[in-house]
C-alpha positions as CSV (number, residue, x, y, z in Angstrom):
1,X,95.5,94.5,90.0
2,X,92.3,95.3,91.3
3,X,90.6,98.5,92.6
4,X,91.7,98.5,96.6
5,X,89.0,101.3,97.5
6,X,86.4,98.9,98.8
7,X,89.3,97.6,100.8
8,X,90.8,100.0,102.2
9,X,87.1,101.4,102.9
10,X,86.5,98.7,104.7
11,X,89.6,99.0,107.1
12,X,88.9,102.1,107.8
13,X,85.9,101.2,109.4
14,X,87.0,98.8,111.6
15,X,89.9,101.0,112.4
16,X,87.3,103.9,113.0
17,X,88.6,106.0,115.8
18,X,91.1,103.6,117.3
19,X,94.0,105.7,116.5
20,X,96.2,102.7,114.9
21,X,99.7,103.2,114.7
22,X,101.9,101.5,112.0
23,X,106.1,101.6,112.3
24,X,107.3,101.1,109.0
25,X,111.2,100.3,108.7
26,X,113.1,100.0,105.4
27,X,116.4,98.4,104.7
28,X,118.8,99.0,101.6
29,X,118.6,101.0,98.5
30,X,116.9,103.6,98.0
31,X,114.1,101.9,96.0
32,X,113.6,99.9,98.9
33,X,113.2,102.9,100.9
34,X,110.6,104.4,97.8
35,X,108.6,101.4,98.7
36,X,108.9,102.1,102.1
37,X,107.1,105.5,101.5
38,X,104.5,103.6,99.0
39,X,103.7,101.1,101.8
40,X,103.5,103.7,104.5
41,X,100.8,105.9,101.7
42,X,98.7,102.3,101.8
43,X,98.6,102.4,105.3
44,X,97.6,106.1,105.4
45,X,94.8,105.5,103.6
46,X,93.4,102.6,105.3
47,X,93.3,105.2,108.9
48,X,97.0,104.2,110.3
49,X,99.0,106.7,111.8
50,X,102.4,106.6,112.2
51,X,105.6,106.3,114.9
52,X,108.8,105.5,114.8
53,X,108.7,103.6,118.1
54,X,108.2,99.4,117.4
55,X,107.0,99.6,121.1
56,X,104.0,102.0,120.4
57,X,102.8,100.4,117.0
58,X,100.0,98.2,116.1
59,X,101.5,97.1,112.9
60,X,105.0,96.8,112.3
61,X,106.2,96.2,108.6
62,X,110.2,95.8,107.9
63,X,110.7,96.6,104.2
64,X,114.0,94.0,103.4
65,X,116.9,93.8,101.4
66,X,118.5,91.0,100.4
67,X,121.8,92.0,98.3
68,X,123.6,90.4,101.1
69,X,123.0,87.3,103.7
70,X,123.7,89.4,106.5
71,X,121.5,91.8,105.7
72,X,119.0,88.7,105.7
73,X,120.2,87.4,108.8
74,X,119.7,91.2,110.9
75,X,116.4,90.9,109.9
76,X,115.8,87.9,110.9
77,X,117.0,88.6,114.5
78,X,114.6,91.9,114.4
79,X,112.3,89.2,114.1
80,X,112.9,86.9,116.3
81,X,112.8,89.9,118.9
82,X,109.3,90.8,118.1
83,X,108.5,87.4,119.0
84,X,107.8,88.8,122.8
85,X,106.3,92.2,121.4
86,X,103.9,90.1,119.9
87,X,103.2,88.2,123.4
88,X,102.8,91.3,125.1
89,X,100.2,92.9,122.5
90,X,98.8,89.7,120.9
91,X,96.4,92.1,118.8
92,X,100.0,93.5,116.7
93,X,100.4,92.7,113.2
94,X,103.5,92.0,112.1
95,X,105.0,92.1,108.1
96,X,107.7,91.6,106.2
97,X,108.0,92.8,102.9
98,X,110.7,93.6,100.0
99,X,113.3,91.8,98.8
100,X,113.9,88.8,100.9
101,X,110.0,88.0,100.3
102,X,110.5,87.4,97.0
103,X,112.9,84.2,97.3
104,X,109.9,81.8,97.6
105,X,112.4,79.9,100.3
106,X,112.7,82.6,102.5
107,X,108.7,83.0,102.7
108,X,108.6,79.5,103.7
109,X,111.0,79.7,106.1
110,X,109.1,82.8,107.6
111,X,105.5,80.6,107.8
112,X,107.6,77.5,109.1
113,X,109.9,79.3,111.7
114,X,108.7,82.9,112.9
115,X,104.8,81.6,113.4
116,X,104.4,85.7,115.3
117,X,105.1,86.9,111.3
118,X,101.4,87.7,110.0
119,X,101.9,89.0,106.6
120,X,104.6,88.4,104.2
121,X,104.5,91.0,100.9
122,X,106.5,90.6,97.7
123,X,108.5,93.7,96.0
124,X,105.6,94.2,93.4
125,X,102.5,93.5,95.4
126,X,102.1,96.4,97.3
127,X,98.8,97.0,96.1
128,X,98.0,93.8,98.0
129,X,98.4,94.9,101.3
130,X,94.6,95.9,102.3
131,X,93.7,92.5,101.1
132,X,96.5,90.8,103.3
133,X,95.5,93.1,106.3
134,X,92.2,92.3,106.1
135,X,92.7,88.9,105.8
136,X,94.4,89.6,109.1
137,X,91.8,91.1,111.0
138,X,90.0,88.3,109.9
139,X,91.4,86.1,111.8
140,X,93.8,84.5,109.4
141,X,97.0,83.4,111.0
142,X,99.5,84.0,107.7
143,X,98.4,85.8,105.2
144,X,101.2,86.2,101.7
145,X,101.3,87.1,98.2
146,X,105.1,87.1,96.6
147,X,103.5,87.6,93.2
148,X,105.7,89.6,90.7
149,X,102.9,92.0,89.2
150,X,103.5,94.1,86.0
151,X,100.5,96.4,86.2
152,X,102.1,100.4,87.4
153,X,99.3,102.1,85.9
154,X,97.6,102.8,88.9
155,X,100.2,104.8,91.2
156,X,100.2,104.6,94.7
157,X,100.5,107.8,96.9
158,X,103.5,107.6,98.8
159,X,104.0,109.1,102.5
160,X,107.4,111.3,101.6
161,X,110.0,111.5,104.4
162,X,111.5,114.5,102.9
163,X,109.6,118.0,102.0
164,X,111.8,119.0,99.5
165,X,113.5,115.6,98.1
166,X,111.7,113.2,96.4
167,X,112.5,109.4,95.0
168,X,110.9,108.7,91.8
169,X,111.1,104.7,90.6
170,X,111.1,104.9,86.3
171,X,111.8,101.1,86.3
172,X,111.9,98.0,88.4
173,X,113.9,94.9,88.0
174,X,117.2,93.9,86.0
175,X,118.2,92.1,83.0
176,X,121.9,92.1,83.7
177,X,122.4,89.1,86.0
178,X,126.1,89.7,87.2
179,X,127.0,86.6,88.8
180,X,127.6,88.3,92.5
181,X,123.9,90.2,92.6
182,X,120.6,88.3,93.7
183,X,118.4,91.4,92.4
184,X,117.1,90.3,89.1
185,X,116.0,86.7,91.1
186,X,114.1,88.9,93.5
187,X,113.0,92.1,91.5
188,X,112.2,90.4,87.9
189,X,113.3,91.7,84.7
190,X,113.4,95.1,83.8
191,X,109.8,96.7,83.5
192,X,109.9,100.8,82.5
193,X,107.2,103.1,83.9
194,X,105.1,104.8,81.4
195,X,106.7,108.1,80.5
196,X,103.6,110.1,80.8
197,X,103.0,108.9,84.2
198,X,106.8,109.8,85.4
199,X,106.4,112.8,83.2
200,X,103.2,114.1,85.4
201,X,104.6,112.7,88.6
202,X,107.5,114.8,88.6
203,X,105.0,117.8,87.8
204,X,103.0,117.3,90.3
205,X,105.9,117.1,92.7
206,X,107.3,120.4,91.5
207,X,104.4,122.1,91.8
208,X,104.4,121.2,95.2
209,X,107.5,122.6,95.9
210,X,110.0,119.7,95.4
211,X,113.4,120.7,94.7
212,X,115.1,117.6,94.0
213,X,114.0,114.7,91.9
214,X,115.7,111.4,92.0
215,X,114.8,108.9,89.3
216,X,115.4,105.3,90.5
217,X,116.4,102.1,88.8
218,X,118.5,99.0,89.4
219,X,119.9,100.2,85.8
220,X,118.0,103.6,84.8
221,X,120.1,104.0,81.8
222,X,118.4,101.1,80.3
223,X,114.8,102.8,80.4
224,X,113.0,102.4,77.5
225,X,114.3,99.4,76.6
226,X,111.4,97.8,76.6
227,X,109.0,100.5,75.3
228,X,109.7,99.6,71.5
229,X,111.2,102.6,70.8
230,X,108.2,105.3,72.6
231,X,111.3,106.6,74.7
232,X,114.8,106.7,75.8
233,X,116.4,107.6,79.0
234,X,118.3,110.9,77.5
235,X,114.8,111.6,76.0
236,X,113.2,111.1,79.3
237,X,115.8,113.3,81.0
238,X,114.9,116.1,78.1
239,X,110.9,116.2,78.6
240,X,111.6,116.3,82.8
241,X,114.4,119.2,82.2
242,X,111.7,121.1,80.0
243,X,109.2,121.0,83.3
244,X,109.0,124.3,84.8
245,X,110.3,125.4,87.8
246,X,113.3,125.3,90.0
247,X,114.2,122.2,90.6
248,X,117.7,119.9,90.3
249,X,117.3,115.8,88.5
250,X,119.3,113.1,89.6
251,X,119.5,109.6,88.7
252,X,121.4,105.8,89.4
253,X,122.1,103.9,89.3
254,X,124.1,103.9,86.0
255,X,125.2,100.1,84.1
256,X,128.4,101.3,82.4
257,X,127.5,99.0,79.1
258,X,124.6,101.4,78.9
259,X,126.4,105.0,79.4
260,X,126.0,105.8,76.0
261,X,127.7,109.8,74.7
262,X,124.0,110.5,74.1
263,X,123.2,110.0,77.7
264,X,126.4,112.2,78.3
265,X,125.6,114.9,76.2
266,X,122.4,115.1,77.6
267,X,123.8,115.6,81.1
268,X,126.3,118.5,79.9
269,X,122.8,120.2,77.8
270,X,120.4,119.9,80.5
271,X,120.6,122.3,82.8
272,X,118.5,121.3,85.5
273,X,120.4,117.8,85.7
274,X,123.2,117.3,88.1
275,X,126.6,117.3,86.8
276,X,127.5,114.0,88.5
277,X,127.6,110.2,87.2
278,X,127.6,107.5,89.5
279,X,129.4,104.6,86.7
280,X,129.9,101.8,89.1
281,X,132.8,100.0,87.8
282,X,133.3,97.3,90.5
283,X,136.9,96.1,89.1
284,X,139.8,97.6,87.7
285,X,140.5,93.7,86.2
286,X,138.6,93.2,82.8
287,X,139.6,89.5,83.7
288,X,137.2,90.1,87.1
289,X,134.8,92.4,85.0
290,X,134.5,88.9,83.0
291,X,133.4,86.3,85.4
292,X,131.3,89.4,87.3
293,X,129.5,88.8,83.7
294,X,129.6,93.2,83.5
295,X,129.7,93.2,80.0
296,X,132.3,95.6,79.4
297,X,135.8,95.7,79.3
298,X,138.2,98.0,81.4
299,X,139.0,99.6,78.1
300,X,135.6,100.2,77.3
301,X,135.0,102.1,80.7
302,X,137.6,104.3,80.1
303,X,137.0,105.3,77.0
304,X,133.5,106.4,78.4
305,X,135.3,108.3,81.1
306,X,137.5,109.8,78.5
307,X,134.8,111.1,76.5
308,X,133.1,112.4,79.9
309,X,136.7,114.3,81.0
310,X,136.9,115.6,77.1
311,X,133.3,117.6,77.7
312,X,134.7,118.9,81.4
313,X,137.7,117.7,83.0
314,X,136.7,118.8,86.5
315,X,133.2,116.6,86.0
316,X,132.0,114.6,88.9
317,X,132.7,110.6,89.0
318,X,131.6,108.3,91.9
319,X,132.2,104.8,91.6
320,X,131.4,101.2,93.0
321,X,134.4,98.7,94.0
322,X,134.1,95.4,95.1
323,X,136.9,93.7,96.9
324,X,138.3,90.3,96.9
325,X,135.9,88.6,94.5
326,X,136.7,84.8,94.0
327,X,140.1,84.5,92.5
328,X,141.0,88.4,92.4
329,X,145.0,88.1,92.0
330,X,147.5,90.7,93.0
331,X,147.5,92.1,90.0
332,X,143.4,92.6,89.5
333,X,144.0,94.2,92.6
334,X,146.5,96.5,90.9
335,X,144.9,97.1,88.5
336,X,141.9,98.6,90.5
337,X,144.4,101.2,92.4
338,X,145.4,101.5,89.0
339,X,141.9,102.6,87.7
340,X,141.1,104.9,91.0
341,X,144.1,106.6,90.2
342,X,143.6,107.1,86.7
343,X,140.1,108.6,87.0
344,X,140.3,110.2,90.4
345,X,136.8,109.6,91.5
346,X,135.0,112.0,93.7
347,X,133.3,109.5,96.2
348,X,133.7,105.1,95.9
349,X,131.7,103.1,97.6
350,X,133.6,100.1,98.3
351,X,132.6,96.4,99.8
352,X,134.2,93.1,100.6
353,X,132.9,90.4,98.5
354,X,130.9,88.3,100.4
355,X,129.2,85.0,98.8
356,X,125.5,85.4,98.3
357,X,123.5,82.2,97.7
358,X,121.9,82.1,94.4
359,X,124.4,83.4,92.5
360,X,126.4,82.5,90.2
361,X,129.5,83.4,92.2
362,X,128.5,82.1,95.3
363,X,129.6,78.5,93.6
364,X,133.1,79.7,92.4
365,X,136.2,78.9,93.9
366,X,137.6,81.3,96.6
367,X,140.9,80.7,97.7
368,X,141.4,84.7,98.9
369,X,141.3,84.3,103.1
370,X,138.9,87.2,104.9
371,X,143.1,88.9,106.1
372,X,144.2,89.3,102.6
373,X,140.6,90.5,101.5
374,X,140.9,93.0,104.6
375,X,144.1,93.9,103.8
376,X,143.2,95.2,100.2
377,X,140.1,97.1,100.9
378,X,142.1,98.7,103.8
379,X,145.1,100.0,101.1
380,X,141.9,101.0,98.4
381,X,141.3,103.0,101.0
382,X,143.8,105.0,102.2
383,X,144.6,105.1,97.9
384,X,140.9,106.8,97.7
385,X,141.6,109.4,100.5
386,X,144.7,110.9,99.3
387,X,143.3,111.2,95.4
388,X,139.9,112.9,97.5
389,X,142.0,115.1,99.5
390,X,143.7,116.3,97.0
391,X,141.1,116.5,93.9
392,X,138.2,117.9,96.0
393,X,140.9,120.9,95.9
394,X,139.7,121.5,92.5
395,X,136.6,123.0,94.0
396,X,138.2,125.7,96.2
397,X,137.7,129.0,94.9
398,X,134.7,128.4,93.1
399,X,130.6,129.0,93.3
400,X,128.6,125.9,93.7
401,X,124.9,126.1,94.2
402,X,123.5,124.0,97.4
403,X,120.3,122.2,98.1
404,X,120.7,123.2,102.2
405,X,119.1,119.9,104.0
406,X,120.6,119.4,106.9
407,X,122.3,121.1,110.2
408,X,125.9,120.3,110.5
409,X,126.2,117.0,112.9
410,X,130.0,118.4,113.0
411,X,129.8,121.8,113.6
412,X,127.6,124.4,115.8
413,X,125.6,126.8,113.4
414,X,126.3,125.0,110.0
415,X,124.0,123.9,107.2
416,X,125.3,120.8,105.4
417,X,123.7,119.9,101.6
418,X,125.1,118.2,98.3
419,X,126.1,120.6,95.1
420,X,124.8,119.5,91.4
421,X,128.1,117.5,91.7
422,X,126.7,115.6,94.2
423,X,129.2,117.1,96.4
424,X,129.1,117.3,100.3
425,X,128.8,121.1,101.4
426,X,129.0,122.7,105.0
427,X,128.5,126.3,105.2
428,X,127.1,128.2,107.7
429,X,123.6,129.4,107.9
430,X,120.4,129.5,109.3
431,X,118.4,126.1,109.6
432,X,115.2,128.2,108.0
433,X,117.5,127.4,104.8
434,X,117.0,123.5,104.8
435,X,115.4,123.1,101.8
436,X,115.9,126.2,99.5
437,X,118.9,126.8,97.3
438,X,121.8,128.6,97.8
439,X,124.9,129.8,96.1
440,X,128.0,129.6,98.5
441,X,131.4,129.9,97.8
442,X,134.2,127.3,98.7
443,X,137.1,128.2,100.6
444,X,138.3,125.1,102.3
445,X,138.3,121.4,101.0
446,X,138.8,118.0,103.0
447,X,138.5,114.2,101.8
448,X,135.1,113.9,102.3
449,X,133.3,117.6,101.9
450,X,134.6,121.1,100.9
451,X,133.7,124.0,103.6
452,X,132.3,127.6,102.3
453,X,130.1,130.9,102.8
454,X,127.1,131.9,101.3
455,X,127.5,134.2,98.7
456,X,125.0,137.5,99.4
């Protein structure tokens, strides 16, 4: 993609000393809400400022996911609201970008139907937005480019919404294509970053006083892949943990076909990586797993948990489930309460199939009615709360070190932060702790968090 500086120079001067404010909203995961930050750090450097008030803005961007139709459809009633913003300041600019812009349908559907939309912006084309906005001031009525780019050479400063957290993208796209998911139809296949630039972007975040890194991916596990052999993940995950300073890695999300003992073992020997795997399993049915096209069997999961439990019994598993998926029987049910049970997972995050157009699934046969799937993800459920309330047990008695970044939305005087197990902590302290370290000792533990004090 082309140099933007002439661009962007050029907004800037007809911004000048207008003040322009952009609102900048991002649905989904948390790579959408890493391109949220990108988006908001082209902005900044065309002269916008920024407010979290629609009503205030002169450029509004929504920053879509599209894993789901109704996620889809709430954005499309956002819009449709705007549609008397946009008659009482006819001089707003208004954008949609991520991944519903990347279904060329659902861009034409936007031109055809929501006429007050100005710019639409696919996943990859971020870099395009000076040209689209100044194709907008202009005067062009619609202005679009849903063009899957390759080129991440040039990185784009991002405006951060956390001092001390930071989301770090090592790959876009997917080459799985299980037959529920729309991603790799609107993110592309799977393209790694270069590991040099990861390797100094994580540096440079450090040095400014970063104390948690995220690495994102729709599979990060699979980095590399296409890098002929120039790097692995586990060898990625080595060169960050050699980066000085003190600072905690986290990654996901995780494909289980790809959770290979050398990623494990590099967990378990780096020690400035969390001690946590999210291994998304989605059914406890390898006759499910099949027609979800996951590429593994229940057996094979398990014997990756098994090997994970063998290094550290006590390690931390969280989990994706999905519910009622066409044809699930009473006894793939089972078996998922079966597979909870068996590994005793720390957190699940669990959903009721819904069809998504596009998919492979959305064309099977679904006889399971919306009570029955209710009815199962209400027993999962209540399953997952008695194994948390009694494993988080496990942690009582012990010293777990806490990145403080919250106050307590539960109790008066408490911090609230996650331990390298990705844990939830509340302790109390002093708010001049969000964003520092601290050791704290647990004393109580419920299904959801374990309570503690701050050692010294």
């Amino acid at each position: 993609m082309n140099d933007n500086t002439a661009l962007i120079d050029e907004i800037s001067r007809r911004i000048g000393s207008e003040n322009l404010l952009a609102h900048v909203r991002s649905f989904g995961c948390q790579l959408n809400v890493s391109d949220g930050e990108k988006i908001k750090g082209v902005l900044k450097q065309c002269g916008y400022g920024f407010t979290d008030d629609e009503a205030e803005a002169d450029l509004i961007i929504l920053n879509t996911c599209a894993v789901r139709e109704s996620a889809e459809d709430r954005v499309f009633g956002i819009v449709g609201s705007m549609k008397k913003l946009k008659e009482q300041k006819p001089s707003l600019i208004i954008g949609i970008a991520g991944c519903m812009t990347a279904q060329s349908h659902i861009a034409e559907k936007i031109k055809k139907s929501y006429p007050q939309v100005d710019i639409v912006l696919g996943t990859s084309a971020i870099n395009a937005l000076p040209q689209l906005l100044l194709d907008c001031m202009n005067g062009a009525r619609f202005s679009a480019d849903i063009t899957e780019y390759d080129d991440f050479s040039a990185e784009v400063e991002q405006v951060r919404e956390s001092s001390f957290k930071a989301s770090v993208p090592i790959m876009f796209g997917c080459n799985n294509f299980c037959t529920y998911c729309i991603v790799p139809y609107v993110r592309g296949r799977e393209r790694s970053r270069a590991p040099e630039d990861i390797i100094a972007e994580v540096e440079g975040l450090v040095r400014s006083g970063y104390k948690e890194i995220m690495l994102l991916g729709q599979n990060v596990n699979s980095y590399g892949n296409d890098l002929g052999g120039e790097m692995s993940f586990p060898q990625l995950l080595r060169r960050l943990n050699d980066i000085s300073g003190d600072f905690i890695i986290r990654f996901m999300s995780s494909h289980p076909k790809d959770a290979s003992r050398e990623l494990i073992d590099t967990i378990f020997e780096c020690d400035k990586v969390a001690k946590h795997l999210h291994l998304p399993v989605q059914s406890g049915s390898s006759d499910v797993l099949r027609r979800m096209n996951r590429s593994y069997t229940v057996e094979k999961y398990l014997s990756t948990v098994d090997y994970i439990y063998s290094r550290d019994p006590d390690f931390s598993l969280t989990t994706d489930l999905i519910v009622g998926f066409p044809n699930e029987t009473n006894e793939d049910f089972e078996a998922t309460l079966d597979i909870i049970k068996r590994v005793k997972y720390d957190i699940i995050y669990s959903f009721i199939y819904s069809k998504r157009s596009g998919t492979k699934a959305a064309v099977m046969d679904d006889p399971i009615d919306d009570e029955t799937k209710g009815r199962r993800m209400r027993t999962l459920l209540e399953v997952q709360r008695e194994i948390s309330t009694e494993h988080y047990k496990r942690f009582i008695g012990r010293r777990m070190r806490v990145l403080a970044d919250d106050v307590s939305k539960k109790k008066e005087g408490y911090l609230t932060g996650k331990s390298s197990e990705f844990i939830i902590v509340e302790f109390p302290g002093d708010r001049s702790l969000i964003g520092q370290f601290v050791d704290v000792e647990v004393t109580g533990a419920m299904n959801w968090a374990v309570t503690g004090s701050i050692i010294g």
